[in-house]
C-alpha positions in Angstrom: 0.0 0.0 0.0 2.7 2.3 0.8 4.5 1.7 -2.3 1.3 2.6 -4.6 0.6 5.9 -2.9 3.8 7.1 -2.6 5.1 6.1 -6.3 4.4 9.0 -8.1 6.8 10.8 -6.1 9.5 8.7 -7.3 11.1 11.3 -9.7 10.3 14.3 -6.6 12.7 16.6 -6.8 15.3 17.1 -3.6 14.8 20.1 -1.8 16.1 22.4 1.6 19.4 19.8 2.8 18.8 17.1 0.8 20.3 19.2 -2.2 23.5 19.1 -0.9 23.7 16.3 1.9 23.6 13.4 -0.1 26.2 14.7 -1.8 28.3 16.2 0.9 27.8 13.0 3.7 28.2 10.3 0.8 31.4 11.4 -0.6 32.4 12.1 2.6 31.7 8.9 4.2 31.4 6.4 1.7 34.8 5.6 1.6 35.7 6.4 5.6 32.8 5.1 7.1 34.3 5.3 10.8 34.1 9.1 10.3 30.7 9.0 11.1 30.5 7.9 14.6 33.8 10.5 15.1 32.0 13.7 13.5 28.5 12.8 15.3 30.1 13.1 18.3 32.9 15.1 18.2 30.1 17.8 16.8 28.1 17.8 20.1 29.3 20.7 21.6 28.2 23.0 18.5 25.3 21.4 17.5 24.3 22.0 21.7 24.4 25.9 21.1 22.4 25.3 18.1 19.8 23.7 20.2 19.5 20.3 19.6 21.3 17.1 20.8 21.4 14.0 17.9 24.7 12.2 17.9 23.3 8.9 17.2 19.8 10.5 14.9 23.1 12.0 12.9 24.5 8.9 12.7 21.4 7.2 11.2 20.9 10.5 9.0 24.4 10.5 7.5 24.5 6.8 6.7 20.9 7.0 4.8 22.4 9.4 2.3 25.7 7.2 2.5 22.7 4.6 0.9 21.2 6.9 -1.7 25.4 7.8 -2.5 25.8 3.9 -2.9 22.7 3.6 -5.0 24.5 6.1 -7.2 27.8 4.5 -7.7 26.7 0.9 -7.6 24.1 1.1 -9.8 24.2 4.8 -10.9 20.7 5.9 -10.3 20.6 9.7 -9.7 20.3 10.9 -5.9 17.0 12.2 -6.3 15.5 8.9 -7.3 18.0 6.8 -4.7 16.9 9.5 -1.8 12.7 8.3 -2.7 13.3 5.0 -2.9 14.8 4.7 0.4 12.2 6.6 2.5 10.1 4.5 0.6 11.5 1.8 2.7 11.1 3.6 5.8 7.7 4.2 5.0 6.9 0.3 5.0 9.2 0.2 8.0 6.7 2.4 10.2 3.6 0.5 8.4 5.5 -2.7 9.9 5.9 -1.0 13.0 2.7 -0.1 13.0 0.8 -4.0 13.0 3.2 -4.6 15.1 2.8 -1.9 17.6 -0.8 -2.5 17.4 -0.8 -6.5 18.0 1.2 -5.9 20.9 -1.1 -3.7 22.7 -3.6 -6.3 22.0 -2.9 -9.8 22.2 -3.2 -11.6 24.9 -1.3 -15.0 23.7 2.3 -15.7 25.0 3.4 -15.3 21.1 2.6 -12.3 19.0 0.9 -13.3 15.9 0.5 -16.5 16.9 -3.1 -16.1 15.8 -5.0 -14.0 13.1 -4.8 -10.2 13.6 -8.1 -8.9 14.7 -9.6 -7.1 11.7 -8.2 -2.8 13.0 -4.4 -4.5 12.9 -5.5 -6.4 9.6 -6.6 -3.2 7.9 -3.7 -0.4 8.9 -1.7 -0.8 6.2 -4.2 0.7 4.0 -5.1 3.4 6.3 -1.5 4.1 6.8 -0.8 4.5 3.2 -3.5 6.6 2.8 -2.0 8.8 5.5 1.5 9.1 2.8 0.3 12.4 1.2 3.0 15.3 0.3 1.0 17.9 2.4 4.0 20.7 1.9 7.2 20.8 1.6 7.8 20.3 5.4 5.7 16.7 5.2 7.7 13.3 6.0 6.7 12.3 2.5 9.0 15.4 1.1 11.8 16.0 3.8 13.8 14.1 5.8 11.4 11.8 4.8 13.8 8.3 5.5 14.9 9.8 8.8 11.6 10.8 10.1 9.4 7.7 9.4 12.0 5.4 10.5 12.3 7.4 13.3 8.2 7.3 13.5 8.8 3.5 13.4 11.1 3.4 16.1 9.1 5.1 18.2 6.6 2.4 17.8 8.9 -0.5 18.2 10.0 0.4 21.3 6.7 1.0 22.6 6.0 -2.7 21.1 9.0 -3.7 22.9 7.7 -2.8 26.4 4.8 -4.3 25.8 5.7 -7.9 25.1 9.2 -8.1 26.8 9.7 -10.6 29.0 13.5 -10.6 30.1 14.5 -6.7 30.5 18.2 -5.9 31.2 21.1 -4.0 30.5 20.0 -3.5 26.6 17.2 -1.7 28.1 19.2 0.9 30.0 21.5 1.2 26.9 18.2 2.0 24.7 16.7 4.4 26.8 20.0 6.3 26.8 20.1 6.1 23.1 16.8 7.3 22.6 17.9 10.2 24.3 20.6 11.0 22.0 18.7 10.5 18.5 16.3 13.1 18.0 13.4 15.2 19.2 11.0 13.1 17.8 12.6 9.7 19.0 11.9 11.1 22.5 8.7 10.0 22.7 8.8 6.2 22.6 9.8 6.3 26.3 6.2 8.3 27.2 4.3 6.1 24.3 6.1 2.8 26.1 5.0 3.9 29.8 1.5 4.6 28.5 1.4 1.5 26.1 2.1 -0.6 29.0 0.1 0.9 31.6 -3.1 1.4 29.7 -2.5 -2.6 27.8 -2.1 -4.0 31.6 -4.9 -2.4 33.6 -7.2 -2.2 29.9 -6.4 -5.5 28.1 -5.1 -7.5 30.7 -7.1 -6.0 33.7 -4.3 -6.9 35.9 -2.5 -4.5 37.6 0.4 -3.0 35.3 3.2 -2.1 38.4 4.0 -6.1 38.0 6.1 -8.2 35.6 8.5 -8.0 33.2 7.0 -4.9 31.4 6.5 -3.0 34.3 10.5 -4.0 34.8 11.2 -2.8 31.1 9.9 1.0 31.8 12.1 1.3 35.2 15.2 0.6 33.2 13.9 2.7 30.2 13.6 5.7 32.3 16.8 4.8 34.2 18.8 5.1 30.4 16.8 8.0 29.4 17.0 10.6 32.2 20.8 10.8 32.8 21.1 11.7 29.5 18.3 14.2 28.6 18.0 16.0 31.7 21.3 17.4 31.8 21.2 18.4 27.8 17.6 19.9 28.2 19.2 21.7 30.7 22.2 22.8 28.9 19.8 23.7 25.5 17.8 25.9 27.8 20.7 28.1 29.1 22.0 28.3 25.7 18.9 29.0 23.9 17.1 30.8 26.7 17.6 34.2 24.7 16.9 32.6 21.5 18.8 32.6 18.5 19.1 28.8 18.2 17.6 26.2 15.3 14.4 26.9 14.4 13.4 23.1 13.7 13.7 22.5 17.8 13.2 25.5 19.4 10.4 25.6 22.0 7.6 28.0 21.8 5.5 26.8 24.7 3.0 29.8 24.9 1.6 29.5 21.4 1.2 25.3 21.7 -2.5 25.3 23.1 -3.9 26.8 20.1 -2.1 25.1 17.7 -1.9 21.6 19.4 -5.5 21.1 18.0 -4.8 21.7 14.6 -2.1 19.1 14.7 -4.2 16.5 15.9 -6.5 17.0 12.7 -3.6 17.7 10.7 -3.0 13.8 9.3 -6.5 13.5 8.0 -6.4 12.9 4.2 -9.1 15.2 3.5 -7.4 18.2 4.8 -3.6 17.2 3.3 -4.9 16.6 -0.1 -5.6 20.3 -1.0 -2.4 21.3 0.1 -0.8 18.8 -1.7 -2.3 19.4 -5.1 -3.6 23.0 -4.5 -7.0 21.8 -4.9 -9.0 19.2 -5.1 -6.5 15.9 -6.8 -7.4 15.2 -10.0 -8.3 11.5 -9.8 -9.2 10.9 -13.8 -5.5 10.6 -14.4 -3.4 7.6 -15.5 -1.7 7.2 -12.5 -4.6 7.4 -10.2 -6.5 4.9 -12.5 -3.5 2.6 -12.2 -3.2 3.2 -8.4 -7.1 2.3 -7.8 -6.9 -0.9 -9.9 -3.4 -2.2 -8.2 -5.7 -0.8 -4.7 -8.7 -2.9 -5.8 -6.3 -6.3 -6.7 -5.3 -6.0 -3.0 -8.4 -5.1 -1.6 -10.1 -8.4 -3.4 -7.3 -10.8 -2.3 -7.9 -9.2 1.9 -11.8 -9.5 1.3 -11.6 -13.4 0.9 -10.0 -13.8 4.6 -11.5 -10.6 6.3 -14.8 -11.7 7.6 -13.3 -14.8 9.0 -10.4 -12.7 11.2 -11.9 -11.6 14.8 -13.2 -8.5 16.2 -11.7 -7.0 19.3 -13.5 -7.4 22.4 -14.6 -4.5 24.9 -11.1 -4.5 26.7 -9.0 -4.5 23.5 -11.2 -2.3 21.8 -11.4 0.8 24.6 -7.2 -0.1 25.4 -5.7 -0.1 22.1 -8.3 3.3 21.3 -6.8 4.8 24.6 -3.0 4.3 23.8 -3.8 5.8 20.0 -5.2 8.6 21.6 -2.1 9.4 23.9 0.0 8.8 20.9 -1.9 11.4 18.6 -1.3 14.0 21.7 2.9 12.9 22.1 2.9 13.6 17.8 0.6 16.3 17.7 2.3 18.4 20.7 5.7 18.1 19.8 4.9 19.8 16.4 2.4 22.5 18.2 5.1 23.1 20.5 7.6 24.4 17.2 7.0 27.9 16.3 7.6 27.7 12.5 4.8 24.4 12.9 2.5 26.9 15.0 1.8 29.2 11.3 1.5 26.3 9.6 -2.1 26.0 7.8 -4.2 23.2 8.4 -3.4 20.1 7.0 0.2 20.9 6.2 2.6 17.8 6.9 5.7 18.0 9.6 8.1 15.5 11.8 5.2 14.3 13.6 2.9 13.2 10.5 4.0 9.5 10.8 3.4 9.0 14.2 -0.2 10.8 14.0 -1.3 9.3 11.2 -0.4 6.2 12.6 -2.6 7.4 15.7 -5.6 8.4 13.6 -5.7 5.3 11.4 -6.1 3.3 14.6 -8.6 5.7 15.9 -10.3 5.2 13.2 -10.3 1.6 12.9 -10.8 0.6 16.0 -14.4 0.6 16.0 -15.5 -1.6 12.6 -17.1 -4.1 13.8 -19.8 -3.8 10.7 -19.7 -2.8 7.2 -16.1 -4.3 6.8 -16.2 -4.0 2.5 -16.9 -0.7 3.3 -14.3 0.4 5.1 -12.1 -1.3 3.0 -13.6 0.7 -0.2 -13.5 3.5 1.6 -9.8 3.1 2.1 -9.2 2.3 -1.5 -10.6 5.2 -2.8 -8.9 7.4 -0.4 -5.6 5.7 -1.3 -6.5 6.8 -5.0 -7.1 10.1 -3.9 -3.8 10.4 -2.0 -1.8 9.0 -5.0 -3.8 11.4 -7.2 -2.4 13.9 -4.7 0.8 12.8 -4.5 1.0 13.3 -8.1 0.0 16.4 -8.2 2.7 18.0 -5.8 4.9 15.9 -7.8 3.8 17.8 -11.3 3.6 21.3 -9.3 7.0 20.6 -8.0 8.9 19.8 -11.4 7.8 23.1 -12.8 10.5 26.3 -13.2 14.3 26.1 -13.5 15.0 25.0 -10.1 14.0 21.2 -10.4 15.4 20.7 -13.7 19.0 22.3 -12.6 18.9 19.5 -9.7 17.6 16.7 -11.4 20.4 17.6 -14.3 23.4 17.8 -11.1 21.9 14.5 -10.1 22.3 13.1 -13.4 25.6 14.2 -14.3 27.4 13.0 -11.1 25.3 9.2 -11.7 26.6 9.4 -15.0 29.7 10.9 -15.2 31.6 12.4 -17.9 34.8 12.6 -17.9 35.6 14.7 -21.4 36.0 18.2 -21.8 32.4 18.2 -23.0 31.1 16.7 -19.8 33.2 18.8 -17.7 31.8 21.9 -19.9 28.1 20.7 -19.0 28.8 20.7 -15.8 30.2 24.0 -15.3 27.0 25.4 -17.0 24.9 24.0 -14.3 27.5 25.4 -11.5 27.0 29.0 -13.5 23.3 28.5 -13.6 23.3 27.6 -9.9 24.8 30.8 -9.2 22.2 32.5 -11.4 19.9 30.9 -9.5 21.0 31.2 -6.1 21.7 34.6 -6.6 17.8 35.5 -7.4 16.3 33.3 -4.3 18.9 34.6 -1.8 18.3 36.8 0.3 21.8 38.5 0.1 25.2 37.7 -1.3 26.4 36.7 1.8 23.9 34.2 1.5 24.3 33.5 -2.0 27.8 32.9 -1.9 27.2 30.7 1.2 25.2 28.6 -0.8 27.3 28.5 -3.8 30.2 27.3 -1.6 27.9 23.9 0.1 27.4 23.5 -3.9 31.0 23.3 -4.6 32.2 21.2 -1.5 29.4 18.7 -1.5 29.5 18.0 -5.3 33.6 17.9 -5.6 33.3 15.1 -2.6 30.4 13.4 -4.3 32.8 13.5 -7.8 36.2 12.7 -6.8 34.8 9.5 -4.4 32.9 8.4 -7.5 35.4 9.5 -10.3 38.3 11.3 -9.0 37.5 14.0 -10.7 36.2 17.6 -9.6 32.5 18.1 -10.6 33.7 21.3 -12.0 37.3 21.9 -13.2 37.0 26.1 -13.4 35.7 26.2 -9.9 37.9 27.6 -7.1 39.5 25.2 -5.2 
């Protein structure tokens, strides 16, 4: 399902970071790979008066675009296909995480799907597909979009983790800690995890949930996680207090109420798909026609087995609804608490759109009991729309100079030319960077700030892949 809605975005231009990153961290590390752990570490200190605290989340960042750089040179597909394709897989990672996540807050059996899902768990991938929609240029589905949703996903896992653990050590400790030092959003598996287990062992289980292994599991959790992020939220708060810091995880508490709403509305498909395609999709297209007959195929083959899987009972039902709920808060929050989140319109994508649409899908699910075929329609026709939407961005998004000059630079370092010809086409689209850069910046300081990432990241990108400087009349 993932793959359907999110295909048309294939081709999607890079954009913000991801213009220069894959570049820059792939030449860089591809061939030192131990350089990673060094710089994400050894970076600490600045990226702490920055505001933010992500040694290992850099780790997992840099070594993503270290993938789309490999994709490149082994099989010399252009970054901005190799950078879809592999949030593509974190996309089915956090639609993994999310049965899984799901099942665990709900089984009762000593094995996890050692039974049939019950019919909400059966039908998420589809709603969680539907949920893929490029709302903006901030959305998951645009930006950052491998880092986030498998961030999303491990989120999730860890929250299935707690759930069904049943020998809790030293590894727990060690991943509470890490969870620390990943990212912002990564911080809220250890809330999700105490509530998953609370709410599953007092809901589901009706036992009382200060017993057992689990129980165990979030005492060990916390113990990891607090040394760590109470001395750096301390340390961000001193150095930030007078602002000045990033943008993407500063704190603006006073404006969260009204926004926090908003966000918890924000992963509905209805309200992305106008900001995605400026309108209303257009669903008569080929894609979308494709899309809703490759939707129906896998609709038909769940239909034959869906009326035989089982319901959840009252527990299950009003337990699992409970911990989706305090997920959709965790998500929604930490975007309402961002100020650049808090103008965002409605329906405009962020960090948090995995996790909540995650949270809404099971929200919405939950509750079928009846009219199963219809749900499942439903769901294929909203999938349609969202791919119809999806392709719209896309087609919005390749218009103008801008996406053409990248998607050429992408080109020429997958296929590179070594000739004085090459080297010549290549310097064009260095000048008409320039051009470029020169008429979106702001000023020149800007401008030739810009022109100077261009340079580095691309000569690392072309000398690891061809020894050769992307562009021979560029100063050195």
């Amino acid at each position: 399902m993932p793959l359907i809605v999110l295909a048309p975005l294939v081709t999607l231009t890079p954009s913000a970071d991801h213009r220069f990153n894959v570049y820059a961290n792939g030449g860089l590390y591809a061939g030192n790979p131990w350089l990673l752990v060094r710089n994400a570490f050894s970076t600490v200190p600045t990226f702490l008066d920055l505001g933010n605290f992500r040694p290992l989340g850099r780790i997992v960042e840099w070594s993503l675009d270290v993938v789309v750089f490999a994709l490149t040179a082994l099989f010399g597909l252009p970054a901005n296909i190799g950078l879809r394709l592999v949030s593509f897989v974190s996309a089915i990672l956090l639609t993994v995480a999310a049965v899984v996540f799901a099942a665990a807050v709900t089984s009762r059996r000593e094995r996890l799907f050692s039974a049939p899902p019950p019919v909400p768990v059966a039908l998420l991938p589809f709603a969680v597909g539907t949920g893929l929609v490029a709302a903006g240029w901030s959305s998951t589905t645009v930006l950052f979009g491998a880092l986030y949703l498998a961030t999303s996903a491990l989120v999730l896992a860890v929250a299935a983790w707690a759930c069904r653990s049943r020998r809790p050590g030293v590894l727990v400790v060690l991943a509470g800690a890490g969870i620390a030092a990943f990212n912002e959003l990564a911080l809220l598996a250890v809330p999700l995890a105490t509530a998953a287990v609370l709410i599953r062992g007092r809901v589901v289980l009706g036992r009382s949930p200060f017993r057992g292994p689990s129980a165990r599991f979030l005492v060990l959790l916390w113990a990891g996680f607090l040394p760590v992020i109470l001395p750096v939220r301390a340390i961000i708060y001193l150095r930030c207090a007078d602002g000045g810091c990033y943008s993407g995880s500063d704190l603006a508490p006073v404006g969260a109420p009204a926004a926090l709403p908003g966000r918890m509305l924000a992963w509905l498909p209805p309200l992305m798909w106008p900001q995605a395609a400026h309108g209303f999709p257009r669903v008569t297209a080929a894609i979308p026609l494709l899309a809703l007959v490759a939707l129906a195929v896998l609709a038909w083959r769940a239909v034959r087995g869906l009326r035989r899987l089982p319901t959840l009972d009252q527990g299950q039902t009003y337990g699992l609804a409970a911990v989706a709920l305090v997920l959709l808060i965790l998500g929604a929050s930490i975007a309402a608490l961002n100020a650049e989140v808090q103008r965002f319109h409605l329906g405009l994508g962020w960090r948090d759109s995995g996790l909540t649409t995650v949270a809404g899908s099971i929200l919405l699910l939950v509750f079928v009991r009846r009219h199963l075929m219809v749900a499942l329609a439903v769901l294929v026709l909203a999938g349609t729309v969202s791919t119809a939407a999806n392709k719209d961005f896309r087609d919005r998004a390749d218009r103008g100079q801008w996406p053409f000059l990248h998607d050429r630079i992408a080109q020429e370092v997958a296929d590179f030319d070594p000739t004085p010809a090459g080297d010549a086409r290549r310097c064009a689209l260095r000048a008409a960077f320039r051009q470029t850069s020169a008429h979106n910046s702001r000023s020149q300081t800007v401008n030739q700030r810009e022109v100077r990432r261009f340079d580095v990241s691309l000569n690392r990108a072309t000398v690891q892949l061809a020894g050769r400087r992307f562009c021979s009349t560029a100063p050195r």
